[in-house]
Each structure stands twice: as structure tokens, then as C-alpha cells.
C-alpha positions, -999 to +999 in steps of 0.1 A: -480+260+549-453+236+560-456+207+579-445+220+609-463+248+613-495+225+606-484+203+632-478+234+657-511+247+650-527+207+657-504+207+690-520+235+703-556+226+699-562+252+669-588+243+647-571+230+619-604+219+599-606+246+572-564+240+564-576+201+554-589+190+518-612+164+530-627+159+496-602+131+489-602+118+525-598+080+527-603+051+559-582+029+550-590-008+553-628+009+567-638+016+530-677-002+530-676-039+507-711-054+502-715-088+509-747-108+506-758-134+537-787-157+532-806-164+564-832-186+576-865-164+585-868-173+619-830-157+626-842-124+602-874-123+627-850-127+655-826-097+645-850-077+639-866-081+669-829-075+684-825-046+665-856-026+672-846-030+715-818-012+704-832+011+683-811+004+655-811-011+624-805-046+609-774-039+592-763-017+620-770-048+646-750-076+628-718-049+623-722-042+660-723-082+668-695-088+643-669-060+651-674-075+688-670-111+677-639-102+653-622-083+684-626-107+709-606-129+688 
């Protein structure tokens, strides 16, 4: 298929899933990278305590608070 006929089909709201090899998909610059934090157990206590009032978990709540610190900046 050429590209503009793939971009037609996109422009019109066709479902263009099953024309896409997403088994070498990529996010750029979103590819995961552990990292390893030491905290002090009171502030583990406290983000936990954080996390379950939002129902979700630790990791999930220090993303969410550094995503919004990193893009307020």
C-alpha cells in the first residue's frame, strides 16, 4: 500500500489497526529506565498511605507526582 493511500484511509477515520506491524512499535524518549531511590521510612509510610487514597500504586504515585513536577517547570 502506498503512503498515501494509508494516509487517505487514516483521514477518513478507517480503521487502519490491522494495516500496522505493531510488533516493532517504539515510544521514543518513553522507553521505561529503572532507577533506584532510597527513602527514609516515614516518607515510604507516607506514600503509601498517598497512594492507597488514590487507589494506585507506589510507583504509579511518584510517576504521577514527578511528570507534574517536571511539567510545571
Amino acid at each position: 500500500m502506498k503512503t498515501s493511500e494509508f494516509d487517505q484511509k487514516f483521514e477518513a477515520g478507517e480503521d487502519i489497526a490491522s494495516l500496522l506491524d505493531l510488533t516493532q512499535a517504539r515510544r521514543p524518549a518513553l522507553e521505561p529506565k529503572r532507577v533506584n531511590i532510597d527513602f527514609p521510612l516515614w516518607m515510604v509510610h507516607s506514600i503509601d498511605r498517598e497512594a492507597r487514597k488514590l487507589g494506585v500504586t507506589r510507583q504509579s504515585l511518584i510517576k504521577m507526582w514527578l511528570a507534574d513536577r517536571l511539567q510545571t517547570r
